[in-house]
N, C-alpha and C positions, 0 to 999 in steps of 0.2 A: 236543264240547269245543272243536275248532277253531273254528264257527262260535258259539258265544257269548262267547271271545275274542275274534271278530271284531267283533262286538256290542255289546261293552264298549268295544273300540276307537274305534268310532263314536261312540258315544256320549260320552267323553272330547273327541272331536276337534269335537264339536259343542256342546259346552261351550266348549270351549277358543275358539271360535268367535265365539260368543255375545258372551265376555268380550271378547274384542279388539274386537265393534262396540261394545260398549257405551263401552269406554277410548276409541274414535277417536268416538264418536258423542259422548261428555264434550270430550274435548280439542276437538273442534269448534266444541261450544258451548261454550264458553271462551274460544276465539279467535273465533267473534262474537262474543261478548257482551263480548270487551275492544275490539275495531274497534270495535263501535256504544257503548260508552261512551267508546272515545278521541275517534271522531266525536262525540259528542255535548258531552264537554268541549272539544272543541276547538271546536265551533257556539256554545258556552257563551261561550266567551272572547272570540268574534271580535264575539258580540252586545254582553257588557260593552263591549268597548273601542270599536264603532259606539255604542252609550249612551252612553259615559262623551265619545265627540266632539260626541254629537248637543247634552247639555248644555253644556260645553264653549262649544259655536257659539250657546248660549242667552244665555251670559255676553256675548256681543260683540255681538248683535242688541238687550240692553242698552245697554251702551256707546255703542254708536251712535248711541242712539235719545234719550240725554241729551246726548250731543254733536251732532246733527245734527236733532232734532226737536224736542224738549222737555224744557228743562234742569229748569221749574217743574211739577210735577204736580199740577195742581189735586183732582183727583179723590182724590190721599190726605187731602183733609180732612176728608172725610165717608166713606173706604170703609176698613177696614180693611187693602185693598192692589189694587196697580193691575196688572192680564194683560197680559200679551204675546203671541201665537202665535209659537211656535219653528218657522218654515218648515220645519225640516229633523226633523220628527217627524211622523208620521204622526197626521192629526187625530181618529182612530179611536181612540187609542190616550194622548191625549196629554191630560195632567192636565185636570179640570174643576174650578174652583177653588167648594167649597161651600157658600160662606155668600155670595156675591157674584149679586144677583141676576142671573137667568139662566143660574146655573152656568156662567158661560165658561171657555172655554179658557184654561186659566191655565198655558203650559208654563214662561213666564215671569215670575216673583211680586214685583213689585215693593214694597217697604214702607221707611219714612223716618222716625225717630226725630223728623222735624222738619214732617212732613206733608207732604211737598214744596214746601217754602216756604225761602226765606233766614233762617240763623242768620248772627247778624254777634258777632263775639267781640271782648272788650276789647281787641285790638290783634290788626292783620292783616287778610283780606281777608274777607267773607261768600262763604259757603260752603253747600251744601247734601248734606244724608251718606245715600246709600242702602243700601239691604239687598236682594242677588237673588237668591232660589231658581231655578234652572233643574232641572226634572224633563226627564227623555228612558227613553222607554223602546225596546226592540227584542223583538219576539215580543212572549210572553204573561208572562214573571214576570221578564226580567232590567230592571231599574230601578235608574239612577244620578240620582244628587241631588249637584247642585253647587252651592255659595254663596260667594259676592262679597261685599266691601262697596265702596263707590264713593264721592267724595267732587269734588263738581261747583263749583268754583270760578271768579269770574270772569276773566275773561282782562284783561290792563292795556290796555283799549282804554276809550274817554270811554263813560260812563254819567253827560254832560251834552253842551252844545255845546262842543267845543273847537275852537280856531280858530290854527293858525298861521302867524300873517299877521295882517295890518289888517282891520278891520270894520265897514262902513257901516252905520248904521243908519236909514237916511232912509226908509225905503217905512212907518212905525211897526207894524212890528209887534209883536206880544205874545209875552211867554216865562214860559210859566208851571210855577213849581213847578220850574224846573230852572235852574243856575246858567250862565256865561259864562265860560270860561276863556278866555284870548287872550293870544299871544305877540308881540303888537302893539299898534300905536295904532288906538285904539277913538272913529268919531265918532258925531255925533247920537244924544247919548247919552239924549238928551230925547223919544226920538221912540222910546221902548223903554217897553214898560208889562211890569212883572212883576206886577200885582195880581192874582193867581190869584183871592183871594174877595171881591173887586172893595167892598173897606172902606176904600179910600185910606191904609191902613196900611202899613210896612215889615217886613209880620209874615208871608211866605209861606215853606215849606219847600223845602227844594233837596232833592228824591226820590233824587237821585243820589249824596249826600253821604257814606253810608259808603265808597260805590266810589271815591269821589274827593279824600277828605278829608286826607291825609299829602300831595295834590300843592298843595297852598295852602300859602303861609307869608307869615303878615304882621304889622305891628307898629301897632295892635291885632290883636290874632287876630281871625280871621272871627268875626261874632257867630251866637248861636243861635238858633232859632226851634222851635215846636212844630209837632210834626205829628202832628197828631189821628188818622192814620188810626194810629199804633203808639200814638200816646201817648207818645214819646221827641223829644228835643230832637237836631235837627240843625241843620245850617249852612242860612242861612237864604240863600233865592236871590239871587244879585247875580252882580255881574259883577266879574272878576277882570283882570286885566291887567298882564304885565312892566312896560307903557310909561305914557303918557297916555291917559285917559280924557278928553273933551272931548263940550261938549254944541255944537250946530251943525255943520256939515259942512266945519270948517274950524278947522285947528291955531293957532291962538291961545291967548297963554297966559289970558286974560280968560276965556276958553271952557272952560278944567280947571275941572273938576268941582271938586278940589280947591284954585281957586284964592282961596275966601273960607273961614274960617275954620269956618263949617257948609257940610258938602256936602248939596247935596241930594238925594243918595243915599246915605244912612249904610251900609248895608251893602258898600259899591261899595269894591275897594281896587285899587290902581295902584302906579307904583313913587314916590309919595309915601308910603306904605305900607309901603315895603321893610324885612326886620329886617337888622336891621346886625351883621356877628360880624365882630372883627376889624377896621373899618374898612370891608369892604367891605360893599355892598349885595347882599342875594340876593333869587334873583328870588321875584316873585308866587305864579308859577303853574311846573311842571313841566309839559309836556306828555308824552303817552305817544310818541314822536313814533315811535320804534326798536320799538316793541310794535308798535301800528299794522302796520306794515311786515310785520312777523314772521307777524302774524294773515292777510295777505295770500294765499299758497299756499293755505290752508288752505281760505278760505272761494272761490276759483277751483277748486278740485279738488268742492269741493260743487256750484256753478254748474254746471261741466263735467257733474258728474253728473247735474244734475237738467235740462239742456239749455236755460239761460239763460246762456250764456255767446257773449260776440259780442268779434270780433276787427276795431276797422275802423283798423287802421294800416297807413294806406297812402304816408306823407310828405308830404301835403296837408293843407290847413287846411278843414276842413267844418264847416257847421252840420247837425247830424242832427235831426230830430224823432222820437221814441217815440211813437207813438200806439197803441192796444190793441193793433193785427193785425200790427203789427209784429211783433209776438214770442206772434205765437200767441192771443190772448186775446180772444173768451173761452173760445173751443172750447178749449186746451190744458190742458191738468190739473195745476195746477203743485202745489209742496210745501207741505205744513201749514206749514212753516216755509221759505219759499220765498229763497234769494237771486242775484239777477241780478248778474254780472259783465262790466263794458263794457270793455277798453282800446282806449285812442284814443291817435292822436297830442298833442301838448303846447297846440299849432295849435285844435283842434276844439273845439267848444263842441254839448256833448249834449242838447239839451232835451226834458224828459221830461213826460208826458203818462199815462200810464198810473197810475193809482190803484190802492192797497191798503188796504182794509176790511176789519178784522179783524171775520171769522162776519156779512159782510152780504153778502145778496143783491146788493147796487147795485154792488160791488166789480170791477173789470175783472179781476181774477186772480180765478179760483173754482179752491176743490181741495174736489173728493166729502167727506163727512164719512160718521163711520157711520150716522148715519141716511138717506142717501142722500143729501141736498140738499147743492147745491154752494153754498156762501160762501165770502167771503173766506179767504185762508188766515190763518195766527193774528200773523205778522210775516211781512218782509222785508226783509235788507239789501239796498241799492241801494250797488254801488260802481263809481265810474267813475276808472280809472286812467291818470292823461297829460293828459286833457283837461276842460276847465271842463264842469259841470254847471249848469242851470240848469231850478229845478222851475218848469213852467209854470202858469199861470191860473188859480185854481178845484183844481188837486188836491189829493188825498187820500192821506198815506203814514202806515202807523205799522209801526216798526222801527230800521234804523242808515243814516247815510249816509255812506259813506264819499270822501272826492279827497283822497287824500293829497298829490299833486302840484299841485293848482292849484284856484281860487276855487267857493264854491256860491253860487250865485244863487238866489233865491227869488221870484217875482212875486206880486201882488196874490191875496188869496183864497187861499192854499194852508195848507193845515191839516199839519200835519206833527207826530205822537205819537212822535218821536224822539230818538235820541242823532246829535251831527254832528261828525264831524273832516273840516277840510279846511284848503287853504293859506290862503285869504279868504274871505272872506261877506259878500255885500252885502243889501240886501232894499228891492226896489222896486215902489212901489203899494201900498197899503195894505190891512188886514184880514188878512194872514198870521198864523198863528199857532204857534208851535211849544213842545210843550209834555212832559213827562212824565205818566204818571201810575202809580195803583199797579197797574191791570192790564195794564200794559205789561210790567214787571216779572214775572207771572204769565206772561206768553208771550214768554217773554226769547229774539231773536233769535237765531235756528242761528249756529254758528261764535262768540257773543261769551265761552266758557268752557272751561275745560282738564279733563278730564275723568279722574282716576288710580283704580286700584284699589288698594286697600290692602290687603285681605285674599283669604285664598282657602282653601276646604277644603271638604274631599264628605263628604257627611253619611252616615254611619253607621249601620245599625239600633242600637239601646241601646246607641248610643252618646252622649253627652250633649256640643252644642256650644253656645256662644255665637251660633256665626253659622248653625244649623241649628234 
């Protein structure tokens, strides 16, 4: 009897036994299996919020890339939307865009209501309005989607030749298709050919004219012309001037343009010109003169970046020459949108030598393209701060030229696809040419636009957005 009690005892105490591994063997797993789900939502989170920066930093490799590369995207005219690679996503991982031949990497989705091209609105500045998906992913299923809209405006810097100061025109060169702003007395004024379509008409387009057109005011108004490439009527190219316009190289008043009763430059106004409010006379032309200025850091901090930036102030008067290997070229790899930054003393006078060819082999600056072959890059501002510039013999520039401080010289032969602001401008020896045109515009210099985001919101599965 004792020993089947005892039996029974056992047998209870080995239940009893049982029970309690199984409650601790439960409670165990429990307390893994909530570590490895707190680990796990906590791997969760840490990935979201590396996704949610990685797109994030998608949105500003954007930004950048319309402020400091390519304001105009040619490629949304024909593609449904233009890629980016997001450096900071792993390219294993990182969206392939599917209808774009070659399926590229597309972390960055570019697209433009207006194809990447200038809208110009009944009053106010042209502007161009994007739209930017940035996908980032971390691991295998966490996935954040972030969109932008961006709206790329020009900056109030000359989108013609502006000139504040006096302006010689004796070397005759040509100005086509783009107009003459001048805060000064303008001579040999006869030795200026604007016949862009070479019909001895005064019928050529000023390309520059939406950008520019609130800074003119005169009594007639500028007159218009067509421009066939929009098919819209702009201000037709001439030369503008606060002061005297004069033909010969010398201030007589026999020699104003306007001093017989037909000029022989009907589009050409001066401060015979002037509209009168009040008694007073105001001026011709506004120059951007304090924008300029303003634009200055900006496009020095791009130079700095891209390693064309040269410091030669040293309180002496020098004549410097530019020639290719001064500054690296052709071996050096400069920017799709390349700009050189000079300050000099007030003293020195810069001569430059070095040629920009936009997508040509011949071009002394080459930047890799994606197909591998180096050409030209697509623009370049040249600005030389303090000291006279002076484009030498035979070159070739298309982009901006900036001296805010002091005279640009042009010599014999120099081709120039540019906008100019400087204090003077002379031009000597003949064949120069300096001109606008509409693929210039297409590859509208780094640094000439202000870049804003207007909108912002992360895309949602079913959820339904405007900008998603």
């Amino acid at each position: 009897m004792m020993m089947q009690r005892f039996s029974d005892q056992r047998g209870v105490a080995a239940i009893t036994i049982l029970m309690v591994t199984v409650v601790l063997a439960l409670a165990g797993s429990v307390v893994a299996f909530t570590a490895t789900a707190e680990l796990e939502i906590g791997g969760r989170e840490r990935r979201a919020e590396e996704a949610f920066v990685g797109a994030e930093a998608g949105l500003d490799v954007a930004s950048s890339y319309f402020d400091s590369v390519d304001a105009t995207i040619e490629e949304l005219g024909s593609n449904p939307a233009f890629c980016l690679n997001n450096p900071v996503v792993d390219d294993t991982v990182e969206y392939r865009h599917p209808t774009l031949a070659g399926t590229p990497l597309c972390g960055i989705e570019i697209t433009s209501p207006q194809n990447g091209t200038w809208f110009t609105p009944p009053n106010g500045k042209p502007f161009i309005d994007y739209k930017v998906l940035s996908r980032s992913q971390e691991g295998r299923t966490v996935n954040r989607v972030l969109s932008s809209t961006y709206r790329v405006v020009a900056r109030e810097v000359p989108f013609g030749m502006f000139v504040n100061g006096n302006v010689d025109l004796n070397g005759t060169p040509t100005l086509l298709r783009e107009s003459l702003l001048v805060n000064g007395v303008v001579t040999s004024r006869e030795k200026l050919s604007m016949d862009w379509n070479s019909n001895n008409v005064f019928d050529d387009p000023d390309l520059g004219w939406v950008f520019h057109k609130d800074r003119i005011s005169s009594d007639p108004d500028p007159d218009l012309c067509l421009d066939g490439a929009s098919g819209q009527m702009v201000g037709c190219a001439a030369v503008f001037s606060n002061f005297q316009i004069y033909e010969k190289n010398q201030q007589k008043a026999s020699d104003e343009i306007h001093s017989t009763a037909t000029s022989p430059y009907p589009h050409d106004r001066d401060s015979h010109q002037a509209k009168i409010v009040n008694n007073v006379a105001q001026p011709v032309v506004t120059l951007p003169s304090a924008d300029v200025l303003e634009a200055m850091p900006h496009l020095k901090q791009v130079a700095q970046a891209q390693g064309t930036f040269y410091d030669l102030r040293d309180g002496s008067a020098d004549n410097l020459t530019y020639q290719p290997g001064d500054i690296g070229a052709p071996a050096k790899e400069f920017a799709e949108n390349a700009v050189v930054y000079i300050d000099a003393d007030a003293s020195d006078t810069i001569k430059w030598k070095v040629s920009l060819i936009p997508f040509s082999t011949s071009s002394d600056m080459l930047h890799t393209y994606g197909d591998g072959v180096r050409r030209g890059p697509a623009s370049g501002i040249l600005v030389v701060r303090g000291g006279e510039l002076q484009m030498e013999s035979g070159n070739v520039w298309s982009g901006a030229i900036f001296v805010p401080e002091n005279e640009f010289r042009i010599l014999g032969g120099v081709e120039c696809t540019c906008t100019i602001y400087a204090q003077g401008f002379s031009a000597q020896g003949g064949n120069s040419n300096i001109q606008l045109t509409p693929e210039w515009f297409q590859n509208l210099p780094a640094g000439l636009v202000n870049v804003t985001r207007r909108s912002f919101s992360e895309c949602e599965p079913f959820q339904a957005s405007q900008l998603c």
